[in-house]
DOLO-195705 format. One line per field, with one value per residue (C-alpha): x negated, y, z negated; residue number from 0. Coordinates in nm, 2 decimals, always signed. Layout:
# DOLO-195705
c1 [X,...]
c2 [Y,...]
c3 [Z,...]
resi [NUM,...]
This chain:
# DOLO-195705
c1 [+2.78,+2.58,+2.51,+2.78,+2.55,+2.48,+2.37,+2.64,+2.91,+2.81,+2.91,+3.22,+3.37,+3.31,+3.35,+3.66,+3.79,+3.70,+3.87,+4.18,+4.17,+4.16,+4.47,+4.66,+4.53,+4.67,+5.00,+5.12,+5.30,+5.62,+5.66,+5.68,+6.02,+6.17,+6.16,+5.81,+5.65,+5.32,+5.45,+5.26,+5.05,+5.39,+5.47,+5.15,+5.19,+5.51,+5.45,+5.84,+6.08,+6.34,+6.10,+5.99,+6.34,+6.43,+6.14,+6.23,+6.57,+6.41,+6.24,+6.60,+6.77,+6.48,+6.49,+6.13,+6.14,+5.95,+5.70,+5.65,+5.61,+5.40,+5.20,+5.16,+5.05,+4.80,+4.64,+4.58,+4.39,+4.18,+4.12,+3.97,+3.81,+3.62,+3.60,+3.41,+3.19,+3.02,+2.97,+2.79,+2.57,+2.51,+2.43,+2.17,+2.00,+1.98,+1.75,+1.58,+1.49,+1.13,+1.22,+1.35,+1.58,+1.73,+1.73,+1.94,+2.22,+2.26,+2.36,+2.56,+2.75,+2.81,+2.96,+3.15,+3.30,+3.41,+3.58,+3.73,+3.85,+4.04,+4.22,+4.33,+4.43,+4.61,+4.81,+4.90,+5.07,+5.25,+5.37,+5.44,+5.65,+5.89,+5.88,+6.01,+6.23,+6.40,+6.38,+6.16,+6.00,+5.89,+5.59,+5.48,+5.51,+5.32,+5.02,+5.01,+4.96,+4.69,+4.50,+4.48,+4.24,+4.02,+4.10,+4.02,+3.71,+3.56,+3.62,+3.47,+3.15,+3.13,+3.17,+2.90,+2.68,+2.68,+2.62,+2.35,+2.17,+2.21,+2.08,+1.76,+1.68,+1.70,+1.44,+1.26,+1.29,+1.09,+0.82]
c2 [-5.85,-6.17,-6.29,-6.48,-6.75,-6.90,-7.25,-7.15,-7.00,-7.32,-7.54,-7.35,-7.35,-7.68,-7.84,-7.69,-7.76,-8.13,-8.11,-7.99,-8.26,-8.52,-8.34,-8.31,-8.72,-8.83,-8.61,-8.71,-8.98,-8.82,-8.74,-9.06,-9.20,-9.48,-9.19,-9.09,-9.44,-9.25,-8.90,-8.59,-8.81,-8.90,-8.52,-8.45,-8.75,-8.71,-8.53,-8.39,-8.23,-8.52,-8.73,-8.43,-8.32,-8.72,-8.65,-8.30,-8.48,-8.78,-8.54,-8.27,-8.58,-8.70,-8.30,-8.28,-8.00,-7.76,-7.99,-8.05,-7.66,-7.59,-7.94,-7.80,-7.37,-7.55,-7.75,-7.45,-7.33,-7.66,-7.59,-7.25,-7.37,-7.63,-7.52,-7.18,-7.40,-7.61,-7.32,-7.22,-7.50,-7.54,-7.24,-7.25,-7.57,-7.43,-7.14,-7.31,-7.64,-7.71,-8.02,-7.92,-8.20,-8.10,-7.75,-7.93,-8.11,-7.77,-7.62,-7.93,-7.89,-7.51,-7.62,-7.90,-7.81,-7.45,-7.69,-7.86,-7.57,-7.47,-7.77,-7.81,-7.48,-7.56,-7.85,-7.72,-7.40,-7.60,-7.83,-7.51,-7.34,-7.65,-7.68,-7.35,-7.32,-7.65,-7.75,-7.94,-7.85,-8.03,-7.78,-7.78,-8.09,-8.21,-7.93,-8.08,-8.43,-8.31,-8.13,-8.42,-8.66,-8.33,-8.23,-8.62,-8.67,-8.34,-8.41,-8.74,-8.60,-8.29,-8.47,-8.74,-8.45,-8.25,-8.51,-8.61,-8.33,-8.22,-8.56,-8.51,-8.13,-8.28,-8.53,-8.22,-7.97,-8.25,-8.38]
c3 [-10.27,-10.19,-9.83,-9.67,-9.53,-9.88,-10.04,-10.33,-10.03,-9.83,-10.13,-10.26,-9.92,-9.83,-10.10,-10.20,-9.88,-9.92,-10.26,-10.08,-9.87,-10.08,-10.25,-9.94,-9.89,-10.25,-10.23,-9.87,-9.97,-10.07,-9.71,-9.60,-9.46,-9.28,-8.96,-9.11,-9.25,-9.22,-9.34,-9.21,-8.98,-8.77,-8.75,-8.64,-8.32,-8.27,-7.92,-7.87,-7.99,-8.03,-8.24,-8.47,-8.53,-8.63,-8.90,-9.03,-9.07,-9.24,-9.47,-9.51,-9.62,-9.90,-10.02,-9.91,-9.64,-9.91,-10.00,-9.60,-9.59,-9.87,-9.71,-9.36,-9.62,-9.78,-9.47,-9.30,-9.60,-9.58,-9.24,-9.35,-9.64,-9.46,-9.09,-9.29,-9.50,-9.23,-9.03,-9.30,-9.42,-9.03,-8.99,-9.34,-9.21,-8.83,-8.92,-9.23,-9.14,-9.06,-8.82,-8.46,-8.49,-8.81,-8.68,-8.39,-8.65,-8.82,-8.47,-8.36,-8.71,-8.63,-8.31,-8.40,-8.68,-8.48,-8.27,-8.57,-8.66,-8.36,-8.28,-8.66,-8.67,-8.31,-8.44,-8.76,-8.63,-8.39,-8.67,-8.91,-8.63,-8.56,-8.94,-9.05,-8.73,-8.89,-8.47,-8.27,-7.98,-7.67,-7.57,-7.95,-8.05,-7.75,-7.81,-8.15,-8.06,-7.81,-8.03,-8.28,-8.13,-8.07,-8.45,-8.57,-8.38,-8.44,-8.80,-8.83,-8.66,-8.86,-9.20,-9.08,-8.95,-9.24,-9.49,-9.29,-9.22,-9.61,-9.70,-9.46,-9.55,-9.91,-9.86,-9.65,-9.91,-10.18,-9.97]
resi [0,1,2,3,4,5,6,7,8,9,10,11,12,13,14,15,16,17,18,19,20,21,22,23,24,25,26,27,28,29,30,31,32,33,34,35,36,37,38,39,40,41,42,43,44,45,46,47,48,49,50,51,52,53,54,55,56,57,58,59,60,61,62,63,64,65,66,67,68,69,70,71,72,73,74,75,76,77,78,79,80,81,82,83,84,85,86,87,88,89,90,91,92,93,94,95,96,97,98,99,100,101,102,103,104,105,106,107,108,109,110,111,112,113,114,115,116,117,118,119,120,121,122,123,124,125,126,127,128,129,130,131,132,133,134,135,136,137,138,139,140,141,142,143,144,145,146,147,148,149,150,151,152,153,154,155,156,157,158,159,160,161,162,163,164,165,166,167,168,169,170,171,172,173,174]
Protein backbone atom coordinates (compact mmCIF):
# COMPACT_ATOMS: atom_id res chain seq x y z
CA UNK A 1 0.00 0.00 0.00
CA UNK A 2 1.61 3.38 -0.87
CA UNK A 3 1.77 6.32 1.56
CA UNK A 4 -1.24 8.40 1.82
CA UNK A 5 0.64 11.66 1.81
CA UNK A 6 1.62 11.31 -1.98
CA UNK A 7 2.66 13.61 -5.07
CA UNK A 8 0.41 10.93 -7.14
CA UNK A 9 -2.48 10.79 -3.95
CA UNK A 10 -2.04 14.69 -3.83
CA UNK A 11 -2.83 14.91 -7.63
CA UNK A 12 -5.62 12.23 -7.90
CA UNK A 13 -7.52 13.73 -5.14
CA UNK A 14 -7.27 17.12 -5.98
CA UNK A 15 -7.52 17.02 -9.19
CA UNK A 16 -10.31 14.89 -9.42
CA UNK A 17 -12.01 16.97 -7.10
CA UNK A 18 -11.43 19.94 -9.33
CA UNK A 19 -12.69 17.91 -12.25
CA UNK A 20 -15.84 17.35 -10.21
CA UNK A 21 -16.22 20.69 -9.81
CA UNK A 22 -16.10 21.88 -12.96
CA UNK A 23 -18.80 19.12 -13.66
CA UNK A 24 -21.04 20.20 -10.97
CA UNK A 25 -20.19 24.11 -12.60
CA UNK A 26 -21.24 22.96 -16.30
CA UNK A 27 -24.28 20.77 -15.17
CA UNK A 28 -26.00 23.34 -12.63
CA UNK A 29 -27.93 24.88 -15.06
CA UNK A 30 -30.82 22.55 -15.24
CA UNK A 31 -31.60 23.72 -11.74
CA UNK A 32 -32.11 27.00 -12.50
CA UNK A 33 -35.81 28.40 -12.20
CA UNK A 34 -37.68 31.56 -12.20
CA UNK A 35 -37.75 30.71 -7.95
CA UNK A 36 -33.98 29.52 -8.52
CA UNK A 37 -32.55 32.02 -11.46
CA UNK A 38 -29.21 30.95 -10.00
CA UNK A 39 -30.07 27.25 -9.31
CA UNK A 40 -28.06 25.40 -6.52
CA UNK A 41 -26.39 28.80 -5.59
CA UNK A 42 -30.08 30.15 -4.44
CA UNK A 43 -30.58 26.92 -2.30
CA UNK A 44 -27.54 27.28 -0.79
CA UNK A 45 -28.50 31.44 0.34
CA UNK A 46 -31.69 30.96 0.79
CA UNK A 47 -31.37 31.27 4.75
CA UNK A 48 -35.13 29.80 5.66
CA UNK A 49 -37.26 27.51 5.31
CA UNK A 50 -40.04 29.43 3.39
CA UNK A 51 -37.64 30.48 0.58
CA UNK A 52 -35.95 26.85 0.26
CA UNK A 53 -39.30 25.22 0.13
CA UNK A 54 -40.44 27.95 -2.92
CA UNK A 55 -37.15 26.34 -4.67
CA UNK A 56 -37.62 22.60 -4.00
CA UNK A 57 -41.03 23.51 -5.48
CA UNK A 58 -39.50 25.39 -8.39
CA UNK A 59 -37.45 22.44 -9.06
CA UNK A 60 -40.65 19.43 -8.14
CA UNK A 61 -42.48 21.28 -10.82
CA UNK A 62 -39.44 21.34 -13.67
CA UNK A 63 -39.07 17.29 -12.60
CA UNK A 64 -35.55 18.10 -11.40
CA UNK A 65 -35.72 17.14 -7.66
CA UNK A 66 -33.40 13.93 -8.58
CA UNK A 67 -31.00 15.71 -10.42
CA UNK A 68 -30.96 18.35 -7.29
CA UNK A 69 -30.25 15.14 -5.11
CA UNK A 70 -27.82 13.45 -7.04
CA UNK A 71 -26.31 17.45 -7.34
CA UNK A 72 -26.24 18.07 -3.65
CA UNK A 73 -24.46 13.24 -3.56
CA UNK A 74 -21.95 14.27 -5.75
CA UNK A 75 -20.92 17.82 -4.04
CA UNK A 76 -20.31 16.15 -0.97
CA UNK A 77 -17.88 13.86 -2.87
CA UNK A 78 -16.13 17.09 -4.29
CA UNK A 79 -15.93 18.30 -0.93
CA UNK A 80 -13.97 15.02 -0.01
CA UNK A 81 -12.15 14.82 -3.08
CA UNK A 82 -10.74 18.15 -2.73
CA UNK A 83 -10.85 19.06 0.98
CA UNK A 84 -8.42 15.40 1.12
CA UNK A 85 -6.22 16.56 -1.66
CA UNK A 86 -5.06 19.98 -0.35
CA UNK A 87 -4.52 18.52 2.89
CA UNK A 88 -2.41 16.59 1.22
CA UNK A 89 -0.27 18.58 -1.13
CA UNK A 90 -0.12 20.99 2.03
CA UNK A 91 0.87 18.74 3.92
CA UNK A 92 3.80 17.40 1.04
CA UNK A 93 5.05 21.04 0.64
CA UNK A 94 4.91 21.75 4.56
CA UNK A 95 7.54 19.15 5.47
CA UNK A 96 9.48 19.24 2.00
CA UNK A 97 9.97 22.58 1.12
CA UNK A 98 13.41 24.09 1.62
CA UNK A 99 11.94 27.82 2.08
CA UNK A 100 10.35 28.68 5.58
CA UNK A 101 7.89 30.64 3.76
CA UNK A 102 6.84 27.91 1.42
CA UNK A 103 6.95 25.61 4.30
CA UNK A 104 4.37 28.33 5.78
CA UNK A 105 1.81 28.16 2.52
CA UNK A 106 1.86 24.40 2.77
CA UNK A 107 0.64 24.74 6.47
CA UNK A 108 -1.76 27.68 5.72
CA UNK A 109 -3.14 25.29 2.79
CA UNK A 110 -3.54 22.39 5.46
CA UNK A 111 -5.52 24.77 7.49
CA UNK A 112 -7.48 26.44 5.12
CA UNK A 113 -8.59 24.04 3.14
CA UNK A 114 -9.67 21.84 6.66
CA UNK A 115 -11.71 24.75 7.13
CA UNK A 116 -13.04 24.45 3.63
CA UNK A 117 -13.88 21.35 4.28
CA UNK A 118 -16.06 21.75 7.24
CA UNK A 119 -18.14 24.54 6.28
CA UNK A 120 -18.81 22.76 2.74
CA UNK A 121 -19.56 19.79 4.28
CA UNK A 122 -21.78 22.05 6.91
CA UNK A 123 -23.90 23.62 4.19
CA UNK A 124 -24.25 20.77 2.01
CA UNK A 125 -25.84 18.52 4.72
CA UNK A 126 -28.06 21.23 5.61
CA UNK A 127 -29.08 21.56 2.01
CA UNK A 128 -29.23 17.58 1.55
CA UNK A 129 -31.52 17.24 4.64
CA UNK A 130 -34.27 19.97 3.57
CA UNK A 131 -33.76 18.25 0.17
CA UNK A 132 -34.61 14.73 0.84
CA UNK A 133 -37.13 15.81 3.61
CA UNK A 134 -38.93 17.57 0.49
CA UNK A 135 -39.29 20.54 3.49
CA UNK A 136 -37.52 23.46 4.39
CA UNK A 137 -36.14 24.46 7.41
CA UNK A 138 -35.59 27.67 9.21
CA UNK A 139 -32.49 26.44 11.51
CA UNK A 140 -31.02 24.62 8.38
CA UNK A 141 -31.49 26.79 5.87
CA UNK A 142 -29.98 29.51 7.90
CA UNK A 143 -26.74 27.20 9.02
CA UNK A 144 -26.37 26.83 5.36
CA UNK A 145 -26.29 30.28 4.33
CA UNK A 146 -23.79 30.85 7.22
CA UNK A 147 -21.52 28.51 6.39
CA UNK A 148 -21.24 29.77 2.73
CA UNK A 149 -19.20 32.87 2.90
CA UNK A 150 -16.90 30.65 5.33
CA UNK A 151 -17.14 27.81 2.51
CA UNK A 152 -16.56 30.58 -0.52
CA UNK A 153 -13.74 32.34 1.10
CA UNK A 154 -11.92 29.40 2.35
CA UNK A 155 -12.10 28.17 -1.11
CA UNK A 156 -10.93 31.04 -3.01
CA UNK A 157 -7.79 31.12 -0.67
CA UNK A 158 -7.14 27.42 -0.78
CA UNK A 159 -7.23 27.23 -4.65
CA UNK A 160 -4.94 30.48 -4.83
CA UNK A 161 -2.67 28.90 -2.10
CA UNK A 162 -2.17 25.78 -3.51
CA UNK A 163 -1.55 26.80 -7.00
CA UNK A 164 0.83 29.02 -5.66
CA UNK A 165 2.75 27.23 -3.56
CA UNK A 166 2.88 24.26 -6.30
CA UNK A 167 4.03 26.90 -8.79
CA UNK A 168 6.93 28.05 -6.26
CA UNK A 169 8.19 24.48 -5.00
CA UNK A 170 8.27 23.90 -8.91
CA UNK A 171 10.62 26.63 -9.54
CA UNK A 172 12.38 25.34 -6.08
CA UNK A 173 12.56 21.88 -7.02
CA UNK A 174 14.65 23.09 -10.72
CA UNK A 175 16.91 25.67 -9.42
Amino acid sequence: MSNLYSWRNFWIFWGGGLTLFLYLVISGGALETIAAPNGILDHQSAATGERVNAIQQSWADAGVMDLARWGMIADLVFISLYMSGGIIGGRLIWQRAKSPTLKKLGLLSVLVYFVFGLSDYLETVCQLVQLIREQGSDILAGTAALARPVKIVTWIIGTVAMIVALLWRWRESRA
